[in-house]
PDB file of N, CA, C and O in Angstrom:
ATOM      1  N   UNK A   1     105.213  77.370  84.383  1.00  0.00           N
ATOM      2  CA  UNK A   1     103.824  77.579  84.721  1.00  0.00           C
ATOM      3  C   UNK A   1     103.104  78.161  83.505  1.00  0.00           C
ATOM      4  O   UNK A   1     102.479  79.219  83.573  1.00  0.00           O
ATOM      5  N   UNK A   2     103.203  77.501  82.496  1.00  0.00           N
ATOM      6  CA  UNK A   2     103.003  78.279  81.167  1.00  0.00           C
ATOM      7  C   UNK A   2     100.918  78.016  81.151  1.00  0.00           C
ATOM      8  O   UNK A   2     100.452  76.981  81.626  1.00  0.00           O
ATOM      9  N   UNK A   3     100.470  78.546  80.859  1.00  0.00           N
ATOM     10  CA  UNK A   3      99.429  78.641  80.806  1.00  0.00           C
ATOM     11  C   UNK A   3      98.533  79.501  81.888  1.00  0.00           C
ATOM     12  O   UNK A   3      97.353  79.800  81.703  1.00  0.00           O
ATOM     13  N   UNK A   4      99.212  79.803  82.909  1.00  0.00           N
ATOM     14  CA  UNK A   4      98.790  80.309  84.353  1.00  0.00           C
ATOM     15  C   UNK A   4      98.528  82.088  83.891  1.00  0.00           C
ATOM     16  O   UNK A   4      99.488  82.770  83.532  1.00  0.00           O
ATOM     17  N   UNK A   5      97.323  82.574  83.960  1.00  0.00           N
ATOM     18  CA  UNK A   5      96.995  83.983  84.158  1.00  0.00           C
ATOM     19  C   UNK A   5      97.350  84.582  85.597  1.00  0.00           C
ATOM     20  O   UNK A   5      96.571  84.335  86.518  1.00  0.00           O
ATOM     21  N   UNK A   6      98.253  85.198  85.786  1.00  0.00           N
ATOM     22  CA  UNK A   6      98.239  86.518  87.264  1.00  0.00           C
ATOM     23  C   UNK A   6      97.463  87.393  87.414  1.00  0.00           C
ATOM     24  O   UNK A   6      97.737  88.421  86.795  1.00  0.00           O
ATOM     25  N   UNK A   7      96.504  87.404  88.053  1.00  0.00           N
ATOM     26  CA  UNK A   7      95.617  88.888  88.165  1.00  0.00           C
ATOM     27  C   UNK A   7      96.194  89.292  89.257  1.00  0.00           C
ATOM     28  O   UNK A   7      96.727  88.396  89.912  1.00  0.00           O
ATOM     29  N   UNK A   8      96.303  90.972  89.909  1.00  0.00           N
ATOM     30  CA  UNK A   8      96.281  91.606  91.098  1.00  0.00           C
ATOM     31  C   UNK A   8      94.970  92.191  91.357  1.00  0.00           C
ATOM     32  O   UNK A   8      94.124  92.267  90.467  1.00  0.00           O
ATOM     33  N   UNK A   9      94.794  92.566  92.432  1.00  0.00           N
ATOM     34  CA  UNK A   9      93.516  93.339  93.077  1.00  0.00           C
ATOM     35  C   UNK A   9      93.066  94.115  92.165  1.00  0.00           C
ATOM     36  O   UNK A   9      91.840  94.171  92.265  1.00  0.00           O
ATOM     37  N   UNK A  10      93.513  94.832  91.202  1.00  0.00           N
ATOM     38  CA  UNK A  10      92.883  95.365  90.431  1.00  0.00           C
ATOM     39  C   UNK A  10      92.352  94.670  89.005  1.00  0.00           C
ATOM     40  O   UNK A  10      91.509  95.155  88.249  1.00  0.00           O
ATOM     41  N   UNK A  11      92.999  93.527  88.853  1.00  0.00           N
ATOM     42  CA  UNK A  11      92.227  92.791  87.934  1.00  0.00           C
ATOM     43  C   UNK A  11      93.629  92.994  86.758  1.00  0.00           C
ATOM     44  O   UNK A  11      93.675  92.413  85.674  1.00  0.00           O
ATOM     45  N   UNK A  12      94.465  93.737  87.166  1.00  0.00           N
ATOM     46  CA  UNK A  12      95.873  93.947  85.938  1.00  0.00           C
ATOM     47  C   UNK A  12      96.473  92.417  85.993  1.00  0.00           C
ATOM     48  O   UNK A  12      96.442  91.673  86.974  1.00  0.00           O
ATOM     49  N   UNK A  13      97.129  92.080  84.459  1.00  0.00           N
ATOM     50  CA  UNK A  13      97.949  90.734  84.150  1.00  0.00           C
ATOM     51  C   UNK A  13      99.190  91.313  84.733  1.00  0.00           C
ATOM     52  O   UNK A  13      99.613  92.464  84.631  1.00  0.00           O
ATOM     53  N   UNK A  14      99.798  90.069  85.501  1.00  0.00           N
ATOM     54  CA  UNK A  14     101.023  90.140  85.902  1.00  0.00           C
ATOM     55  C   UNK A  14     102.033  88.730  85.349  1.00  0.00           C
ATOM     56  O   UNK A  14     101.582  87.671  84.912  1.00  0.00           O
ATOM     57  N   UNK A  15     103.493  89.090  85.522  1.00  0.00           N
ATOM     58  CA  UNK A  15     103.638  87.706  84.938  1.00  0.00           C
ATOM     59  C   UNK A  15     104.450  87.124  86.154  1.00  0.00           C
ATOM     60  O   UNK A  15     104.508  87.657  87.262  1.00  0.00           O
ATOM     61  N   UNK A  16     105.144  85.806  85.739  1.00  0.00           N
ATOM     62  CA  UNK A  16     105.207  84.704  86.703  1.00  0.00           C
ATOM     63  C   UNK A  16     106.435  85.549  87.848  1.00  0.00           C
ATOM     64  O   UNK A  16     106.207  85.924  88.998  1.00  0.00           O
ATOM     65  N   UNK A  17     107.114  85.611  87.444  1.00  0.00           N
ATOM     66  CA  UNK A  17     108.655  86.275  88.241  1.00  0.00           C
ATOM     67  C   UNK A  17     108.001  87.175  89.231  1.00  0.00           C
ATOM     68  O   UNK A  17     108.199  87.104  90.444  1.00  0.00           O
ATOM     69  N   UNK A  18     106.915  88.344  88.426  1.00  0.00           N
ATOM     70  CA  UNK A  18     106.577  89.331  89.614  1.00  0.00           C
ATOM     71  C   UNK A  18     105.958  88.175  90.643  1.00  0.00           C
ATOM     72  O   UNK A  18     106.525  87.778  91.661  1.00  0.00           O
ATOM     73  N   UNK A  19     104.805  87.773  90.202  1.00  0.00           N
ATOM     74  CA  UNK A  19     103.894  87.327  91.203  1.00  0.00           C
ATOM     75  C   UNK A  19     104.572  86.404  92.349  1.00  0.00           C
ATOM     76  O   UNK A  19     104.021  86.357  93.449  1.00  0.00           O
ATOM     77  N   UNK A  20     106.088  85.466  92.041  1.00  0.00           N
ATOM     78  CA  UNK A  20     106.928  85.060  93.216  1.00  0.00           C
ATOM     79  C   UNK A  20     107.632  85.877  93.472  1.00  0.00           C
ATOM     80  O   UNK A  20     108.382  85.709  94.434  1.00  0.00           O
ATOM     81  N   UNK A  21     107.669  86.782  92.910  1.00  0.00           N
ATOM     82  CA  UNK A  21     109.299  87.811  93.931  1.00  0.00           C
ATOM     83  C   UNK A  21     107.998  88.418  95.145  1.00  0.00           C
ATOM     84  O   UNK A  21     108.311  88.633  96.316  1.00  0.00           O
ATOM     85  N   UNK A  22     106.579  88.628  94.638  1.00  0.00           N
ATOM     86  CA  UNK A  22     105.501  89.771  95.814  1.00  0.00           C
ATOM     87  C   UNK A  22     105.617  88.248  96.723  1.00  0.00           C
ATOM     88  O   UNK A  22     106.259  88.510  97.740  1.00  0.00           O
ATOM     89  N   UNK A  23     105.300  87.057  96.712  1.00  0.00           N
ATOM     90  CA  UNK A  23     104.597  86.342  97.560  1.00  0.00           C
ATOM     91  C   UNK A  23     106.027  86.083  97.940  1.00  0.00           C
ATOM     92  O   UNK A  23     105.957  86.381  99.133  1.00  0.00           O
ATOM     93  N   UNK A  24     107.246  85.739  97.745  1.00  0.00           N
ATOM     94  CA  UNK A  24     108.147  85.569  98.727  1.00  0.00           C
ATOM     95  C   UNK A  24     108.427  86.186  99.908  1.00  0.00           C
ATOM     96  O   UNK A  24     109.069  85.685 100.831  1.00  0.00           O
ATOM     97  N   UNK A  25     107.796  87.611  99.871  1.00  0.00           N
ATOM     98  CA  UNK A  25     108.030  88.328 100.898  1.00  0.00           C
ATOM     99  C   UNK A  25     106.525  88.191 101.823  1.00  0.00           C
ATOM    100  O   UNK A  25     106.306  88.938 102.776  1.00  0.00           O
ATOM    101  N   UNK A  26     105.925  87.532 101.547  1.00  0.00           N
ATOM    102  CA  UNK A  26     104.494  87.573 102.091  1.00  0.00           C
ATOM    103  C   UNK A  26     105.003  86.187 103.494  1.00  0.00           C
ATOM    104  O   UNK A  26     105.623  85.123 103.476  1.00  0.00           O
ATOM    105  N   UNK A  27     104.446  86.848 104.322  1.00  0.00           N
ATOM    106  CA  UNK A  27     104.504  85.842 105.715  1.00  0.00           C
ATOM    107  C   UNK A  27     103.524  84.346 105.641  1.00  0.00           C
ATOM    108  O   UNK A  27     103.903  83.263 106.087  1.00  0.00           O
ATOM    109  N   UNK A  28     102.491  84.548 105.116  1.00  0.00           N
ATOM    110  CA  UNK A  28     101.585  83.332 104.263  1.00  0.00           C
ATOM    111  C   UNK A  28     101.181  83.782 102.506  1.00  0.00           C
ATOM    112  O   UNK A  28     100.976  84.827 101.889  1.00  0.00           O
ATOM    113  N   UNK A  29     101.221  82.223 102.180  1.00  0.00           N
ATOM    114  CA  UNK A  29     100.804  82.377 101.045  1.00  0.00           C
ATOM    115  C   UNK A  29      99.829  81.211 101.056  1.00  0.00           C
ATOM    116  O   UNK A  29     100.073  80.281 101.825  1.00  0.00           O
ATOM    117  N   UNK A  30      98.458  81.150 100.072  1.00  0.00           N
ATOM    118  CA  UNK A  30      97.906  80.153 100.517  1.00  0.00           C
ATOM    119  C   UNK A  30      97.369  80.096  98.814  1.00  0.00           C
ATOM    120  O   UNK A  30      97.054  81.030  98.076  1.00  0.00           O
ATOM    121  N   UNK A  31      97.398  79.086  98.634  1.00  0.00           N
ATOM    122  CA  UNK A  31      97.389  78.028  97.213  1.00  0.00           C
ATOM    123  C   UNK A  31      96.520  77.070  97.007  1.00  0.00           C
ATOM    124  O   UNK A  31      96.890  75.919  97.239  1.00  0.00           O
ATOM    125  N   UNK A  32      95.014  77.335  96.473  1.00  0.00           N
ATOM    126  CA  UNK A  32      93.878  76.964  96.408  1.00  0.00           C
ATOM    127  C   UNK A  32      94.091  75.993  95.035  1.00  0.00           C
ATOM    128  O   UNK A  32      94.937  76.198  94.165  1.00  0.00           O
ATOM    129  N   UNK A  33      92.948  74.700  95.065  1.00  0.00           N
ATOM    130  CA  UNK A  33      92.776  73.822  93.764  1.00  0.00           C
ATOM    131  C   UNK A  33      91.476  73.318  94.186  1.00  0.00           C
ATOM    132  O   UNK A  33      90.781  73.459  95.192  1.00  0.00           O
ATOM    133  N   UNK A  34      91.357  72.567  92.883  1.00  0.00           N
ATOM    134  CA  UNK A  34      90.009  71.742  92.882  1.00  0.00           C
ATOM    135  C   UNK A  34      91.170  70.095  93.035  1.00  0.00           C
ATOM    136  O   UNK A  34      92.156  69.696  92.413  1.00  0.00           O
ATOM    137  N   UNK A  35      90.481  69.645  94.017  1.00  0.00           N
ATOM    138  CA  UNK A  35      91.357  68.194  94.721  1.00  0.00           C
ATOM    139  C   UNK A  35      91.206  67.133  93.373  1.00  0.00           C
ATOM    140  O   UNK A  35      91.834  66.075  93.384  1.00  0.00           O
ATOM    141  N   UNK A  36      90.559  67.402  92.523  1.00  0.00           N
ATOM    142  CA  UNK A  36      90.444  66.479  91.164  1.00  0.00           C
ATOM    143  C   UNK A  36      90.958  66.561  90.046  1.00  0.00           C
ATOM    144  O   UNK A  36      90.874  65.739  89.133  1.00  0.00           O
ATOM    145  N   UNK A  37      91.784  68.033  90.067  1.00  0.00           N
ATOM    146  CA  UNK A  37      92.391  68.878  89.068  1.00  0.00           C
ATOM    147  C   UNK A  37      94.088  67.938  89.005  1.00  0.00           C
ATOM    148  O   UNK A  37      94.742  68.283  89.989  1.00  0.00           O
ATOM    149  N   UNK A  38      94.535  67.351  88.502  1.00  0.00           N
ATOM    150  CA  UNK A  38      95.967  67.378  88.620  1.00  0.00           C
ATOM    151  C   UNK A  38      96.908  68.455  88.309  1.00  0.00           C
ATOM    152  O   UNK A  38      98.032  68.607  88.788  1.00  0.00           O
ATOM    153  N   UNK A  39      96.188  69.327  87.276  1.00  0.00           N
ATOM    154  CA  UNK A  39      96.965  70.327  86.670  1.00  0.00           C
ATOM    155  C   UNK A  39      96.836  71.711  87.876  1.00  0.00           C
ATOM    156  O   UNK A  39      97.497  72.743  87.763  1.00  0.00           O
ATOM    157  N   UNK A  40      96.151  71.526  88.653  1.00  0.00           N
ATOM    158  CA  UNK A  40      96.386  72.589  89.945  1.00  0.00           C
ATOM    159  C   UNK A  40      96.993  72.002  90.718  1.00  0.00           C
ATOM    160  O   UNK A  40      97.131  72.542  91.816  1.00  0.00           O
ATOM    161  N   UNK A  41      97.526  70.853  90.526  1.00  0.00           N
ATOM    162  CA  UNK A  41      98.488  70.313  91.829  1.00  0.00           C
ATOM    163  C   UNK A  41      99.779  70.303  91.268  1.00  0.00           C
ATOM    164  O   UNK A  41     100.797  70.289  91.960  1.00  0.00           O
ATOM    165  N   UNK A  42      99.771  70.311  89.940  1.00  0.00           N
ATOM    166  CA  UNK A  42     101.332  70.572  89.263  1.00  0.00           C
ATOM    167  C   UNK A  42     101.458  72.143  89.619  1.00  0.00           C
ATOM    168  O   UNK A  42     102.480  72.648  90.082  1.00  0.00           O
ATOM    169  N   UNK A  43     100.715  72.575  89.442  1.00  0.00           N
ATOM    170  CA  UNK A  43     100.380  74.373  89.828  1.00  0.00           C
ATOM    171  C   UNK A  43     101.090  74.510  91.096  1.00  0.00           C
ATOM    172  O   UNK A  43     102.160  75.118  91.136  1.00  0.00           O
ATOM    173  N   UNK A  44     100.688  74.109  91.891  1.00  0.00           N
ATOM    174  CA  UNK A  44     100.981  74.246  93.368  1.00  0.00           C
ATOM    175  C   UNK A  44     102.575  73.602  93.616  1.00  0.00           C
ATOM    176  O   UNK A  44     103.271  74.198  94.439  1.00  0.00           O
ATOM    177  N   UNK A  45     103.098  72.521  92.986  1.00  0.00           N
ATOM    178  CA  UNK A  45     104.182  72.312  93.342  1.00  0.00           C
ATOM    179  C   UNK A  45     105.210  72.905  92.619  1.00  0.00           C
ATOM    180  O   UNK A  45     106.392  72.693  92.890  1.00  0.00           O
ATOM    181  N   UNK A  46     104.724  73.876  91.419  1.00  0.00           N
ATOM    182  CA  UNK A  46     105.765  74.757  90.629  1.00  0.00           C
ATOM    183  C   UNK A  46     105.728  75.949  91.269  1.00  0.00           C
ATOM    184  O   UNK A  46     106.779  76.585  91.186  1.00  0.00           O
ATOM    185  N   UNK A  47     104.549  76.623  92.089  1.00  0.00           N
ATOM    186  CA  UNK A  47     104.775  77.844  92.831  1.00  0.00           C
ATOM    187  C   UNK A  47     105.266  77.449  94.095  1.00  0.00           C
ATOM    188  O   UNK A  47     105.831  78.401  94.633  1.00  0.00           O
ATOM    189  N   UNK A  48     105.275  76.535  94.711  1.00  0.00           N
ATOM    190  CA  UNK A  48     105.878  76.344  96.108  1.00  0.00           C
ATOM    191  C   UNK A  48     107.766  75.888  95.670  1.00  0.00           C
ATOM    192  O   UNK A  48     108.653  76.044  96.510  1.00  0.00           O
ATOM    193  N   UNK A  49     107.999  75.435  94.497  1.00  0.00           N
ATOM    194  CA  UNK A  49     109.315  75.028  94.197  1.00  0.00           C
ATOM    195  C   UNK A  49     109.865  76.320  93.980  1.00  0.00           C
ATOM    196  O   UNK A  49     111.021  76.471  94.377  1.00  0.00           O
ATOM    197  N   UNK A  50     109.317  77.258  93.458  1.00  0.00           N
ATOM    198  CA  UNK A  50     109.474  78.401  93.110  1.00  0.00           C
ATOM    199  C   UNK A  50     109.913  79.515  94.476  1.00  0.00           C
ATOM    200  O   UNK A  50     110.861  80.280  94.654  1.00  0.00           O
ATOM    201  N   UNK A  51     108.897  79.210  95.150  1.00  0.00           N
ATOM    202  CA  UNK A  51     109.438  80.388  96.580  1.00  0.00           C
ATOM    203  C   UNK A  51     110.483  79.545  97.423  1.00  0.00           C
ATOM    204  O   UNK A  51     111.304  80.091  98.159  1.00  0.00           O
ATOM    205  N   UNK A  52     110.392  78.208  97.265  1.00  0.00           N
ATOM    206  CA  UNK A  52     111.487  77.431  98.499  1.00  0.00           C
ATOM    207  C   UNK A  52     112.703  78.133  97.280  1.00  0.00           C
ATOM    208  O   UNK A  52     113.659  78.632  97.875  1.00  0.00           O
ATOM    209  N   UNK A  53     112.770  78.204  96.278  1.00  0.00           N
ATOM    210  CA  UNK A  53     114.269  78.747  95.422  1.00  0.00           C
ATOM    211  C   UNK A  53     114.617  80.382  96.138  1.00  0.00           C
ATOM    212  O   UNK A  53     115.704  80.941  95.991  1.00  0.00           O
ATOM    213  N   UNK A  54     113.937  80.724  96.593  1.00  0.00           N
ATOM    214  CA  UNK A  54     114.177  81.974  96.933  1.00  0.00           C
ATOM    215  C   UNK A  54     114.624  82.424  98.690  1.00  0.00           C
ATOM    216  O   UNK A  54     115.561  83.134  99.056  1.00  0.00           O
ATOM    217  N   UNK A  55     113.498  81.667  99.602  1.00  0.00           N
ATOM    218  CA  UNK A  55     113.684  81.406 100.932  1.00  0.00           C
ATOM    219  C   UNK A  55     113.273  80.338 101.505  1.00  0.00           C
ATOM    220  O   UNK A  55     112.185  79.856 101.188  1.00  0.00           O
ATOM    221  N   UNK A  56     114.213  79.664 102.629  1.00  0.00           N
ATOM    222  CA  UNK A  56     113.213  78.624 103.108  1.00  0.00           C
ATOM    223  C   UNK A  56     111.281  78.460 103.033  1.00  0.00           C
ATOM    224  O   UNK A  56     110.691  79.508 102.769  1.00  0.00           O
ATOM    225  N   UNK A  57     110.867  77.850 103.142  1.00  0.00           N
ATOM    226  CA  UNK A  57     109.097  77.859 103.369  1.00  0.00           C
ATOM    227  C   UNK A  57     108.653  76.424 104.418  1.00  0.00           C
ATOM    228  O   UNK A  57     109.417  75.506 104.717  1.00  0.00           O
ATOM    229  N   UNK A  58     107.602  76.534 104.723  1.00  0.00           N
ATOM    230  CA  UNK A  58     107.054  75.739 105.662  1.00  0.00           C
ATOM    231  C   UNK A  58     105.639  75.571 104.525  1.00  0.00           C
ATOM    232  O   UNK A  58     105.007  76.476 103.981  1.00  0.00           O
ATOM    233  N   UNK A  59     105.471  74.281 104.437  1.00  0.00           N
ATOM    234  CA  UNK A  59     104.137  73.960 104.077  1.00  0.00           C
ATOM    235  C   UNK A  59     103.171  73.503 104.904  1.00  0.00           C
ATOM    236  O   UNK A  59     103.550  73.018 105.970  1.00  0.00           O
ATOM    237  N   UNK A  60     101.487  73.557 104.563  1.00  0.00           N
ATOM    238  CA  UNK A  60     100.809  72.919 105.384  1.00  0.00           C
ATOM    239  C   UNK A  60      99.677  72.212 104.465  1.00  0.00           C
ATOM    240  O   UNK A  60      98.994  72.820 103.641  1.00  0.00           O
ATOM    241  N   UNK A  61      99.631  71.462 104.615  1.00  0.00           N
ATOM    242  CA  UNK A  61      98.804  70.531 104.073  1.00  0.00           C
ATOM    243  C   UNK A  61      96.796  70.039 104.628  1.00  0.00           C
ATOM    244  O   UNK A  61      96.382  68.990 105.122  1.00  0.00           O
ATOM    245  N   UNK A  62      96.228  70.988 104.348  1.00  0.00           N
ATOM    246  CA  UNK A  62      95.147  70.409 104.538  1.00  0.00           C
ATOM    247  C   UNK A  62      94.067  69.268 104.536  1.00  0.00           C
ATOM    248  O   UNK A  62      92.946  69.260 105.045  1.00  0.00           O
ATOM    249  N   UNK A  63      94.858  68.127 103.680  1.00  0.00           N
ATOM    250  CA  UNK A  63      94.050  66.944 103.058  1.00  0.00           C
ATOM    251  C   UNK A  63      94.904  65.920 103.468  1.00  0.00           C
ATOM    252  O   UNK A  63      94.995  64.838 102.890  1.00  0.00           O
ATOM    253  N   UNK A  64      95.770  66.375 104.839  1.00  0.00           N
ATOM    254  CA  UNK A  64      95.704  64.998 105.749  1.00  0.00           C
ATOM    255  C   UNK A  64      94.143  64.759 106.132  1.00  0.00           C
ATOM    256  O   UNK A  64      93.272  65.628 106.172  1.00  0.00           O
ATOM    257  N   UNK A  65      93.956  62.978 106.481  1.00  0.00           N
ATOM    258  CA  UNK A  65      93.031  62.945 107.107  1.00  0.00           C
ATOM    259  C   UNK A  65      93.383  62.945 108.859  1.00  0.00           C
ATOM    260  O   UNK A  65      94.538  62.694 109.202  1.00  0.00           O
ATOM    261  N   UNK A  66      92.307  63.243 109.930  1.00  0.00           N
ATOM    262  CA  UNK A  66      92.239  63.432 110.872  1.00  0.00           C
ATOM    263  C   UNK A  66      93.238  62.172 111.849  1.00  0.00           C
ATOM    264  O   UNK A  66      94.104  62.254 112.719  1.00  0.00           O
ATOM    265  N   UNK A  67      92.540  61.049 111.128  1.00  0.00           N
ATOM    266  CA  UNK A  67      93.584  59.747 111.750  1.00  0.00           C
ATOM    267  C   UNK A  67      95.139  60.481 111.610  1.00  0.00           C
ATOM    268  O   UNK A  67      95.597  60.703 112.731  1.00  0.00           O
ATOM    269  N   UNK A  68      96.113  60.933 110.425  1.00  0.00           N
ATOM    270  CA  UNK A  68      96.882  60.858 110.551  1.00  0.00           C
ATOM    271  C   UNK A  68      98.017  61.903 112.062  1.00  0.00           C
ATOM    272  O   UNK A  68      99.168  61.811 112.490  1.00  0.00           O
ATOM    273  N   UNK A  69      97.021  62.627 112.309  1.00  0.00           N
ATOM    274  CA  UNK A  69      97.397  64.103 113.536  1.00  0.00           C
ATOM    275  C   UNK A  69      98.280  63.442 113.766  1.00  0.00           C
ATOM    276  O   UNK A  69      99.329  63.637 113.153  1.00  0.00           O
ATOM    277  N   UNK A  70      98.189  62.436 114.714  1.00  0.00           N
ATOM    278  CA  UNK A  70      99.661  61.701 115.909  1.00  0.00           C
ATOM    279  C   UNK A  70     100.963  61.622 114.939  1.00  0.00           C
ATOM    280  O   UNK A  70     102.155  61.611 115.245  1.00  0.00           O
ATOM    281  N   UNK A  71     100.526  61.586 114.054  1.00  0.00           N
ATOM    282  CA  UNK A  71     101.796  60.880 112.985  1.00  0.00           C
ATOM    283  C   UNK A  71     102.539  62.173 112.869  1.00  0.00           C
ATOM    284  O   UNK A  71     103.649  62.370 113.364  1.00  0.00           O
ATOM    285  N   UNK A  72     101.740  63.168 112.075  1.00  0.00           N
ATOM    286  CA  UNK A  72     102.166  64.445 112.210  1.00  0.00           C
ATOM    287  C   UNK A  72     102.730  65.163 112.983  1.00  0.00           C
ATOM    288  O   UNK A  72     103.693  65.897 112.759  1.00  0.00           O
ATOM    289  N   UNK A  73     102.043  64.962 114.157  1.00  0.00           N
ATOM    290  CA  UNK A  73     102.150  66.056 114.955  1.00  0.00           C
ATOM    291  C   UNK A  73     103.827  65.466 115.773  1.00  0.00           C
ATOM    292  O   UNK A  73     104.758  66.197 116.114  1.00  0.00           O
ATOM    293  N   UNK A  74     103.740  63.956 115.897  1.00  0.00           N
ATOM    294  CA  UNK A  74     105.451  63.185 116.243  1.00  0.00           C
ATOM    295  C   UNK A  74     106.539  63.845 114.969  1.00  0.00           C
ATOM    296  O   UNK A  74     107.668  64.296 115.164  1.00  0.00           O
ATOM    297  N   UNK A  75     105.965  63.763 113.919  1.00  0.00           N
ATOM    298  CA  UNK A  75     107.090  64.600 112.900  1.00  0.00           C
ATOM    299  C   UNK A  75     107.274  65.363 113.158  1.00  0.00           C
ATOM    300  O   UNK A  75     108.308  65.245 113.816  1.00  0.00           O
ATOM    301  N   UNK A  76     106.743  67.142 113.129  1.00  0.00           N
ATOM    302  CA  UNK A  76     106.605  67.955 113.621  1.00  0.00           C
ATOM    303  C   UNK A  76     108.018  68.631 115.010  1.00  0.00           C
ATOM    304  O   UNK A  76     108.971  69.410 115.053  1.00  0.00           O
ATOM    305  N   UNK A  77     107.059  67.417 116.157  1.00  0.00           N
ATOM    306  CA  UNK A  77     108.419  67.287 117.290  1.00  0.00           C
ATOM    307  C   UNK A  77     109.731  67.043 117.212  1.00  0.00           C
ATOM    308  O   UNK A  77     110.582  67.562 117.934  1.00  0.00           O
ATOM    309  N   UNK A  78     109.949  66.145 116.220  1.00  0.00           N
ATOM    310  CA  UNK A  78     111.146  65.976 116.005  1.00  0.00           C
ATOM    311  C   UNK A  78     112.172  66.377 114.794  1.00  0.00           C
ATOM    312  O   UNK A  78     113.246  65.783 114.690  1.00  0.00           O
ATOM    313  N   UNK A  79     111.719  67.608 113.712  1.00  0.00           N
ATOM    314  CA  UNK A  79     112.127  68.669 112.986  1.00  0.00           C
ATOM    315  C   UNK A  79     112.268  69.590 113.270  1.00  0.00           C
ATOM    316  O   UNK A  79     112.647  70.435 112.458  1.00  0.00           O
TER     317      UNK A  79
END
């Protein structure tokens, strides 16, 4: 994730290891982009590869479209 700045609430740099060892223990984590960015979607699949290395995770995907629910929601049932 070389290029990625960590801020905490106070605005202090953190680096990559802290910022997944805090969010592994976090019950949600939620992982914002601009949908046009590719380089926030490489972002997102190096911090989510990153916490599944540590504990299982459940993802959720917001940019299904609405048609797909049934499809989903039959996956879902049967995992």
């Amino acid at each position: 994730m070389n290029g990625v700045r960590w801020l905490d609430q106070r605005g202090e740099t953190l680096d990559c290891p802290t910022v997944i060892k805090r969010a592994s223990a976090a019950r949600v984590v939620l992982l914002g982009e601009r949908h046009d960015r590719a380089g926030h979607h490489r972002w997102q699949l190096h911090v989510a590869a990153a916490l599944a290395s540590l504990r299982p995770i459940t993802m959720g995907f917001e940019m299904f479209p609405a048609r797909a629910s049934p499809i989903l929601a039959e996956w879902v049932a049967v995992t």
